[in-house]
C-alpha positions as CSV (number, residue, x, y, z in Angstrom):
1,X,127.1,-122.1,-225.9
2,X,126.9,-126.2,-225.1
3,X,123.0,-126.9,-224.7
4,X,122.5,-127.8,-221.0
5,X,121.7,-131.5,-220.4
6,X,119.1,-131.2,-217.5
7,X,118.8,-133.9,-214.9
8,X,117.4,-134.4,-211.3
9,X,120.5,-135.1,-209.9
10,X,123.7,-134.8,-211.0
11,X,126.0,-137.3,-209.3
12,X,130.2,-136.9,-209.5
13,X,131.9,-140.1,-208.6
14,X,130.5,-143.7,-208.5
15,X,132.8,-145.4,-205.0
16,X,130.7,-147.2,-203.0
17,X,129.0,-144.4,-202.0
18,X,128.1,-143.0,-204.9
19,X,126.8,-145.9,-206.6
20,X,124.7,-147.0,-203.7
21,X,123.4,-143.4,-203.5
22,X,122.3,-143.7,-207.9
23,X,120.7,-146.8,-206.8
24,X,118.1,-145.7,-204.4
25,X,117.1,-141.9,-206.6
26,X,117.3,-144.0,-209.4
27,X,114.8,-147.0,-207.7
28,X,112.9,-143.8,-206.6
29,X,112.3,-142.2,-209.9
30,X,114.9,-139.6,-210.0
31,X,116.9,-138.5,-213.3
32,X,120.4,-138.7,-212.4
33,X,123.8,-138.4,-214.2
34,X,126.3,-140.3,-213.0
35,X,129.8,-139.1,-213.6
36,X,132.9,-141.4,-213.6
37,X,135.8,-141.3,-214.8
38,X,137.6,-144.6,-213.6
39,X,135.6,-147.5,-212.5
40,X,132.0,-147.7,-210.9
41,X,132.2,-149.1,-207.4
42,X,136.2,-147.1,-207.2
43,X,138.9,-147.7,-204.8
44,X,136.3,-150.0,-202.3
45,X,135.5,-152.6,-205.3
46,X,139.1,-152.7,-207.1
47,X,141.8,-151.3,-204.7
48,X,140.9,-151.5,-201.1
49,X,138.1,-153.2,-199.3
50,X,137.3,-156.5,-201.4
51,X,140.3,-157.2,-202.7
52,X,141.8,-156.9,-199.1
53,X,139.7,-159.3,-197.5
54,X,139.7,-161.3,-200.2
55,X,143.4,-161.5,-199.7
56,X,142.9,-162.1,-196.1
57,X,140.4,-164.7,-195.9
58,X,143.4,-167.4,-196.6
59,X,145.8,-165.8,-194.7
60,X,143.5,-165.5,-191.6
61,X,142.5,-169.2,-192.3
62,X,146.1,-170.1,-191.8
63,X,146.2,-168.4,-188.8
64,X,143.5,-170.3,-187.5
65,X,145.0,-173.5,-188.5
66,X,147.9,-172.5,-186.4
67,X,146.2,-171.3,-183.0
68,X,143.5,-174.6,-183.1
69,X,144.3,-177.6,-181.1
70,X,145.3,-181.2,-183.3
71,X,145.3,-179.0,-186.8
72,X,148.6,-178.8,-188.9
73,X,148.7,-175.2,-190.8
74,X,147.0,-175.1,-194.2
75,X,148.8,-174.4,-197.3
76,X,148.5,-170.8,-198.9
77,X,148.5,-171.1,-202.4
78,X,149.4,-167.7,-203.9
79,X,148.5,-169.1,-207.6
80,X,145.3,-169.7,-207.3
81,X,144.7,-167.1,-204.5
82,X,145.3,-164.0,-207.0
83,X,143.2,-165.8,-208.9
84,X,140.2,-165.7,-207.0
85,X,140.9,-162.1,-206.0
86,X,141.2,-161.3,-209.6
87,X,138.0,-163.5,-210.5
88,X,136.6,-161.4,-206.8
89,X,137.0,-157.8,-208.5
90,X,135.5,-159.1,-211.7
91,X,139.3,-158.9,-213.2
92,X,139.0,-155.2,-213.2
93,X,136.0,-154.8,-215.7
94,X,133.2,-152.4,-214.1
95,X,130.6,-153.5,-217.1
96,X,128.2,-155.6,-215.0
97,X,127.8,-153.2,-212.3
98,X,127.5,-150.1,-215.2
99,X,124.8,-152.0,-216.5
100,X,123.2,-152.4,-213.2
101,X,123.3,-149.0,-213.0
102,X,122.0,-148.1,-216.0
103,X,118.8,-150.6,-215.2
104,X,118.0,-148.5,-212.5
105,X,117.4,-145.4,-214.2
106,X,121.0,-143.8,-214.1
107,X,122.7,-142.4,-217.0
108,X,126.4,-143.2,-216.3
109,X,128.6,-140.9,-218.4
110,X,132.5,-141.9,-218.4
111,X,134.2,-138.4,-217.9
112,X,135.6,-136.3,-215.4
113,X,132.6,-134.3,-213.6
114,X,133.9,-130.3,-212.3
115,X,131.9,-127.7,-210.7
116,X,131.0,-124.9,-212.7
117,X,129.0,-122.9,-210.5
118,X,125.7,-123.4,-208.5
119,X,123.4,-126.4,-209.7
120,X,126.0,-126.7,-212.8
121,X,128.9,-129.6,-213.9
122,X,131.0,-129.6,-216.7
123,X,132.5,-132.3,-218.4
124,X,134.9,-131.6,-221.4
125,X,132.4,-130.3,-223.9
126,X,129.2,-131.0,-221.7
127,X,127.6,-128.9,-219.3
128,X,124.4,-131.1,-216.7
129,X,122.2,-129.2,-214.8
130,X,120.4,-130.1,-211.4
131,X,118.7,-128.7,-208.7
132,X,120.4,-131.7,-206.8
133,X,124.2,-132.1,-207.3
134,X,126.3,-134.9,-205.2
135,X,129.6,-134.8,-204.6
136,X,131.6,-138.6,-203.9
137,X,134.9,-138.5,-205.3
138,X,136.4,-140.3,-202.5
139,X,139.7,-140.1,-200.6
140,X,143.5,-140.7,-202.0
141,X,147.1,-141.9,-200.3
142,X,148.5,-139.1,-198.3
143,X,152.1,-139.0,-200.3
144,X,154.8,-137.9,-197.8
145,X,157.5,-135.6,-198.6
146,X,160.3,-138.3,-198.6
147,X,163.7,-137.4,-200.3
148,X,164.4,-140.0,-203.1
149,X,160.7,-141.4,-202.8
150,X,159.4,-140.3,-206.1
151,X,163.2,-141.7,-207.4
152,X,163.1,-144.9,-206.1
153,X,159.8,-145.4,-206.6
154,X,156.7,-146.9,-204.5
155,X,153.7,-148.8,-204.2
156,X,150.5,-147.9,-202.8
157,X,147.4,-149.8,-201.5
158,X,146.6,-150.0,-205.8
159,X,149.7,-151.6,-206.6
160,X,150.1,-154.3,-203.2
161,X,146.8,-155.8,-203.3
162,X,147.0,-156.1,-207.4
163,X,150.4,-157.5,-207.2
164,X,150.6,-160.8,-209.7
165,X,153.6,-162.4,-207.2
166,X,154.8,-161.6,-203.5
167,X,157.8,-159.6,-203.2
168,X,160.6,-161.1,-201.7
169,X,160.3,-158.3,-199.1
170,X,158.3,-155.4,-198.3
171,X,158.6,-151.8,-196.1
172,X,155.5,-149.9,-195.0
173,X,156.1,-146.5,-194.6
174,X,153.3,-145.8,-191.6
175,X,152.0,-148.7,-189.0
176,X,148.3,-147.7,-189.4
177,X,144.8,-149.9,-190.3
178,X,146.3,-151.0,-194.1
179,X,150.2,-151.3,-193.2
180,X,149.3,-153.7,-190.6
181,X,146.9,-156.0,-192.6
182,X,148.3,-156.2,-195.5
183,X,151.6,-156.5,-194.1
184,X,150.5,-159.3,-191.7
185,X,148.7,-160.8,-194.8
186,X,152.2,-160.3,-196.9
187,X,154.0,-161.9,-194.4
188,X,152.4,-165.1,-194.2
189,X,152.4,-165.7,-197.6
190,X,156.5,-165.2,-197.9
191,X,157.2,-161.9,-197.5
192,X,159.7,-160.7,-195.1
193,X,158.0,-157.4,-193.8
194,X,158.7,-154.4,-192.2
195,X,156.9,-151.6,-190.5
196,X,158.2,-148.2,-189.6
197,X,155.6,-146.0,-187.5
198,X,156.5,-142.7,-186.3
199,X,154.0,-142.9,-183.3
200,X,155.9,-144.4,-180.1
201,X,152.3,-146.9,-180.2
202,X,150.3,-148.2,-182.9
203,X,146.3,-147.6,-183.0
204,X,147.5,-144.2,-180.6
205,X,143.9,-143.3,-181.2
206,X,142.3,-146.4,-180.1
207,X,142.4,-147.4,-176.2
208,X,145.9,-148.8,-175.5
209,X,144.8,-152.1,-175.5
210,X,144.7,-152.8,-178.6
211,X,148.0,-151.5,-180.0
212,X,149.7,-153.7,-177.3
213,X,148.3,-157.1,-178.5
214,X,148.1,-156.6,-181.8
215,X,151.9,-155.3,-181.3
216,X,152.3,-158.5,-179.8
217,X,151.0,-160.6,-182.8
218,X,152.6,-159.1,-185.4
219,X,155.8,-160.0,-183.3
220,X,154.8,-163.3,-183.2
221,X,154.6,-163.2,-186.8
222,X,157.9,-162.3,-187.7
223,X,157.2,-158.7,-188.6
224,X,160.1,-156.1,-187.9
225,X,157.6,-153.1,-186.5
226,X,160.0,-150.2,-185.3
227,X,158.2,-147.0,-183.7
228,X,158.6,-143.9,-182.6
229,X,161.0,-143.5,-186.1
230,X,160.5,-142.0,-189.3
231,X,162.0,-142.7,-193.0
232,X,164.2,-139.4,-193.8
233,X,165.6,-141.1,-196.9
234,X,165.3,-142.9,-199.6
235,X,167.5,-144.5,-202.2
236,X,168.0,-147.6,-204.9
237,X,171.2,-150.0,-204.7
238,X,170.1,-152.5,-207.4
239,X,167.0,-154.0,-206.9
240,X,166.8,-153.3,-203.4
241,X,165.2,-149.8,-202.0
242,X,166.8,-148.8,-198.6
243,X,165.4,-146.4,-196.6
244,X,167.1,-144.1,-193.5
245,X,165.2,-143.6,-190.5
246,X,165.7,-141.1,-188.1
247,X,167.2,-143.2,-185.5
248,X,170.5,-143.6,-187.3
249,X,169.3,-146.9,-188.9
250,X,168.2,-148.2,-191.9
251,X,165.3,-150.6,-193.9
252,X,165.6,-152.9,-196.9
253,X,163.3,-154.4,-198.7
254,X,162.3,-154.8,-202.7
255,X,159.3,-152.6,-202.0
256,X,158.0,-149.9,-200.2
257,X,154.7,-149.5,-199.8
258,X,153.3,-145.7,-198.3
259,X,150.8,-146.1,-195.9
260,X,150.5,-143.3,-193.5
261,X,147.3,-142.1,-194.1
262,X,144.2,-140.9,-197.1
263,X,142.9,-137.6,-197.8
264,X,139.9,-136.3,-199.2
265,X,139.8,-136.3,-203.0
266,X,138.6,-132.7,-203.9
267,X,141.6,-131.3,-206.1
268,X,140.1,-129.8,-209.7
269,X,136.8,-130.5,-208.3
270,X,135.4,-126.7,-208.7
271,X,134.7,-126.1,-205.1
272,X,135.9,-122.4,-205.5
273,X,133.0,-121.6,-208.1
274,X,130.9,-122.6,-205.0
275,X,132.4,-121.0,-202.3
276,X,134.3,-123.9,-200.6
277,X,138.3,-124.4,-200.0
278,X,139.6,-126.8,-202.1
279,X,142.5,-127.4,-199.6
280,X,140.5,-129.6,-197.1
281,X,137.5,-131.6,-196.8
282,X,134.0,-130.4,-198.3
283,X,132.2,-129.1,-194.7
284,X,128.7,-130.6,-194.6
285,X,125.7,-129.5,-191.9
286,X,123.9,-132.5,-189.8
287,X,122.0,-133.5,-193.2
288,X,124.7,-134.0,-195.9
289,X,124.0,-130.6,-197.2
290,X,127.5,-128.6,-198.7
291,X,125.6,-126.0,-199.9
292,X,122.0,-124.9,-201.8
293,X,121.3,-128.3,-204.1
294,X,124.7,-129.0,-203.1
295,X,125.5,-132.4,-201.1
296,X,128.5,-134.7,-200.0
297,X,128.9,-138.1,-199.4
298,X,131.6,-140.5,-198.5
299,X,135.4,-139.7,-197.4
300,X,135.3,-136.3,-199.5
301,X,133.7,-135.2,-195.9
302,X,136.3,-136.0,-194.3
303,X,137.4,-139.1,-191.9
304,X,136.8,-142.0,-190.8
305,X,137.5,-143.5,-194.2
306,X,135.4,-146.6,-194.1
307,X,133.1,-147.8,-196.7
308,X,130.3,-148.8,-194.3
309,X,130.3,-144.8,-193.5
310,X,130.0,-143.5,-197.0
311,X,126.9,-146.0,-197.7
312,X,125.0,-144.6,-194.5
313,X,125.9,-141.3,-195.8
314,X,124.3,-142.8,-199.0
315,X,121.1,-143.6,-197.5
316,X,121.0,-140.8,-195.5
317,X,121.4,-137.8,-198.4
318,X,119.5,-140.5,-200.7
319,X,116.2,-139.9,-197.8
320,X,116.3,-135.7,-197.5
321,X,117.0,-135.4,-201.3
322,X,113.4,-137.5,-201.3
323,X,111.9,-135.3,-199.5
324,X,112.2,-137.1,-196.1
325,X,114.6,-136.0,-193.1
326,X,117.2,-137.9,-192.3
327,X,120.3,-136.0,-190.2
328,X,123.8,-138.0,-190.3
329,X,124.4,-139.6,-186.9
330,X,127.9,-140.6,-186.3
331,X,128.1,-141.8,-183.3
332,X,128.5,-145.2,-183.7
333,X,131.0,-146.0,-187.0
334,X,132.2,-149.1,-186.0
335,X,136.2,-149.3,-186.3
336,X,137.7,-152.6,-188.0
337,X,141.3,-154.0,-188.4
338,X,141.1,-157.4,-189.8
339,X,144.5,-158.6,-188.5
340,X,145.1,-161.6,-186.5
341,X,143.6,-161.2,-184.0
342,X,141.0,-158.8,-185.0
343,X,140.8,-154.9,-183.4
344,X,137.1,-153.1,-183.3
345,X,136.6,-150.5,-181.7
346,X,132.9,-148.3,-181.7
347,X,132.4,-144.8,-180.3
348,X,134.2,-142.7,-177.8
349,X,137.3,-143.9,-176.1
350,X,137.8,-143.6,-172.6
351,X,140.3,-140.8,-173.3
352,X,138.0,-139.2,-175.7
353,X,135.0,-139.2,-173.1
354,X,137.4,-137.5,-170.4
355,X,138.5,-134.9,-172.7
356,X,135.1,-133.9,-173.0
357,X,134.5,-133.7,-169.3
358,X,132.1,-136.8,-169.3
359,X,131.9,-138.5,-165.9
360,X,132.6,-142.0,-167.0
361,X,132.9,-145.1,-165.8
362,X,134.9,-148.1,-167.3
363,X,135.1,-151.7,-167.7
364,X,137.5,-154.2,-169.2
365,X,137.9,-158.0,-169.4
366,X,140.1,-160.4,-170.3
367,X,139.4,-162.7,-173.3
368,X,140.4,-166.2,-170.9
369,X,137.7,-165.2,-168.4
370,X,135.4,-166.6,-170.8
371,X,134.5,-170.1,-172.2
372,X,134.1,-169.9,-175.6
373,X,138.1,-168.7,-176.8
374,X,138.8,-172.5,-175.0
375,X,136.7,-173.8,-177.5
376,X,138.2,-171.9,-180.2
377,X,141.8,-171.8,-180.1
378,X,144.7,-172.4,-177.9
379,X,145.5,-168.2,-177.9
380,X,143.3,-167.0,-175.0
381,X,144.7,-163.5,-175.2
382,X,142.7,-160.9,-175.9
383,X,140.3,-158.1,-174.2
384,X,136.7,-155.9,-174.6
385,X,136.4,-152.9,-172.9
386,X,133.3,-150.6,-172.4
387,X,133.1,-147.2,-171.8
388,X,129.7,-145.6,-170.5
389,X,127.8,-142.4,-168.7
390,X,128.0,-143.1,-164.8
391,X,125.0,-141.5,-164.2
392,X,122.8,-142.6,-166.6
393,X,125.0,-146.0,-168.1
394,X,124.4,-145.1,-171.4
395,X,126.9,-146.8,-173.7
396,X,129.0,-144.4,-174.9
397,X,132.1,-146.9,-176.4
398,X,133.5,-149.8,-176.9
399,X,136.4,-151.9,-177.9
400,X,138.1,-155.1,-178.5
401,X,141.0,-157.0,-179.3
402,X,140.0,-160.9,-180.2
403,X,138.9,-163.6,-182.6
404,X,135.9,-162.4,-184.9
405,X,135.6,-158.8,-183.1
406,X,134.2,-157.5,-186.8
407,X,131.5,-159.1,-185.9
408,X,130.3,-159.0,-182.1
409,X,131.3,-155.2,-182.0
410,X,127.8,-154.2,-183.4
411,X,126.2,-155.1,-180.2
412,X,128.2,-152.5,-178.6
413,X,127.5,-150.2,-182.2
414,X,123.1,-150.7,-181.7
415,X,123.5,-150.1,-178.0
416,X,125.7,-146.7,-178.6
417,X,122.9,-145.5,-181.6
418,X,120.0,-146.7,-179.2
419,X,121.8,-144.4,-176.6
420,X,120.9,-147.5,-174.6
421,X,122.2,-148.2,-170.5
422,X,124.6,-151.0,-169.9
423,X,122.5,-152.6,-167.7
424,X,119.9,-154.0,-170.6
425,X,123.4,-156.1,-172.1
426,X,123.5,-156.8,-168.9
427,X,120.1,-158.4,-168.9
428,X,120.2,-159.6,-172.4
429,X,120.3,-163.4,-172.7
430,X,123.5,-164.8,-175.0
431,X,123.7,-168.2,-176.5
432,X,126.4,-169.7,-174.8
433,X,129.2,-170.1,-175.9
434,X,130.1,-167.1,-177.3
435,X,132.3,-163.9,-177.2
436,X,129.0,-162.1,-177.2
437,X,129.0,-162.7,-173.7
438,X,131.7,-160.3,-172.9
439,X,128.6,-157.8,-173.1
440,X,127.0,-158.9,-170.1
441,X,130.0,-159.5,-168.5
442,X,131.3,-155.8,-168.7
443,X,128.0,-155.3,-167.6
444,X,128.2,-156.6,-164.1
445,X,131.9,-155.1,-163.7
446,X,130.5,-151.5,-164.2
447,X,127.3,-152.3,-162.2
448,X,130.2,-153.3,-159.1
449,X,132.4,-150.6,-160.1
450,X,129.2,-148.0,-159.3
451,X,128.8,-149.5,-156.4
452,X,132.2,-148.7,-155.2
């Protein structure tokens, strides 16, 4: 029998999550194993989030150039921007950020981590013990059953934000967060793009709003979106991948890219030895906790998919393994597209708080009824809307379509954790101007719609 290897924590997967979890045990004193098998930091550092906006940043910048007043459009130069996104992910080598782990106390072990029971994880020959065991293996691409797909072959978010040159064209299968910016992002630097979306909307989830103008933009980009169809078929006729919808029609394009959706990553995990179904996400109570010593962090818990989640998670599960308590409170993951124009969106939407018979009240504005979009561009379009308790005001959602929304959504994010009324934005002074200002404003339009 293997000797056991006995740690504090044992740790399986190094994402975001992950790592930022081995960071604080490991600042804190605790022995922990961390168990990767890829790259520390995962899809996040490498494949997804900084590559992306790396990618973006020009592309957005153009964009800018276009929409301000006496400014010709800057130049995108793919060259050196794949450059910098290579020199951004450190080109691919994880050996800074291993060592940084390894100087805060963690012993980072390249292999596979499983499940081999309570408090137990196997790794080929190796067996780690813990009364503390994390799980943070992430999320993967949802892989559609397409006829000819695994034939003709496709991309993923991997392979279109590592590409070394822009295809001459591009099809996303699926109109959702990463089809739309990267697609947006492919377009304007020479790709001619297409997006095929089964929904009849995009962002059906979000308040209507927001699929409409950003609808609207990708139009005025030159992207072919087509909804309400789905690709039945696919096959290869040289170098050029065609695929048939269900509307009778058909796609072409040198790529296609699937994007219709991530799932949680638990397959040869072990979850069985533990008493959990490996066919879904790994179920978690209020604190993190999967099981006895057993915890889960990240996308394995299921959606929203969003890095800035999995680290709270982190900090959260970091705190009760310490000893403090620290329950997961969800109410207020911000939600960020980082097209042109930006979509955030925070908390419940209107729809959402009906469905669970909340008496609400709403509030929406226009982006031109402010000042500071004059100053900022010659596109005025755009919108915020609020959604909150009638009785009480408390800000139950939020969400907006415009110009830097990433940012100026957290307002609505601290007043929806600080289960806070609208009538203190209402009263809060804003430097002027700004879009912040939309807060106060919404605030007077509920305070006159409750009057009504």
């Amino acid at each position: 029998m293997d000797k056991e290897e006995r740690f504090d924590v044992v740790l399986i997967g190094t994402g975001a999550a992950g790592e930022a979890l081995a960071h604080q045990l490991g600042a804190a004193g605790k022995k922990v194993a961390a168990l990767e098998h890829e790259r520390v930091q995962g899809e996040c550092g490498y494949w997804a989030c900084n590559p992306t906006k790396t990618l973006l940043r020009p592309s957005a910048l153009w964009g800018e150039s276009v929409k301000c007043f006496g400014t010709k459009p800057v130049e995108l130069n793919w060259s050196e921007i794949s450059d910098y996104r290579d020199k951004a992910v450190r080109h691919y080598d994880d050996s800074m950020l291993a060592d940084r782990l390894r100087e805060r106390g963690a012993h980072l072990i390249r292999m596979t981590g499983r499940l081999s029971g309570p408090g137990t994880v196997t790794a080929g020959d190796r067996t780690f013990t813990a009364p503390d065991i994390v799980l943070a293996t992430g999320s993967e691409p949802i892989i559609p059953p397409i006829e000819g797909l695994i034939d003709t072959g496709y991309w993923t978010n991997r392979e279109i934000v590592s590409v070394r040159q822009i295809p001459r064209s591009i099809l996303f299968v699926g109109g959702g967060p990463v089809a739309v910016e990267i697609g947006q992002m492919m377009q304007r630097y020479g790709a001619a793009v297409t997006i095929i979306e089964r929904a009849k909307t995009l962002f059906g989830n979000e308040e209507s709003e927001l699929g409409e103008h950003l609808l609207q933009a990708l139009e005025a980009d030159r992207i072919d979106v087509r909804l309400g169809v789905e690709v039945q078929k696919l096959t290869k006729h040289g170098d050029t991948k065609v695929a048939e919808l269900s509307d009778g029609s058909d796609a072409k394009a040198d790529e296609v890219v699937i994007a219709v959706g991530r799932k949680p990553r638990t397959t040869d995990l072990g979850l069985e030895t533990v008493g959990i179904d490996t066919r879904a996400a790994v179920p978690v109570d209020e604190f993190g906790r999967a099981g006895k010593g057993l915890w889960a962090i990240g996308d394995i818990i299921g959606p929203p998919f969003f890095t800035h989640r999995g680290l709270y998670h982190a900090r959260c599960v970091a705190g009760n393994i310490l000893g403090l308590s620290r329950p997961l409170d969800e109410r207020a993951v911000p939600r960020v597209t980082f097209t042109d124009p930006e979509i955030a969106a925070v908390g419940l939407t209107e729809q959402q708080a009906r469905e669970r018979g909340i008496d609400i009240l709403t509030a929406s504005l226009p982006m031109e009824e402010l000042d500071r979009p004059y100053t900022y561009q010659t596109d005025w379009s755009g919108v915020c809307k609020m959604v909150v308790e009638r009785n009480t005001g408390e800000v139950l959602g939020a969400a907006a379509v415009g110009p830097l929304s990433s940012e100026w959504i957290h307002i609505a994010s601290v007043a929806i954790r600080a289960r806070m009324p609208h009538q203190i934005l209402g009263d809060v002074i804003f430097q002027f101007p700004t879009f912040s200002e939309f807060f106060w404003r919404l605030s007077e339009e509920l305070d006159s719609a409750s009057a009504r």
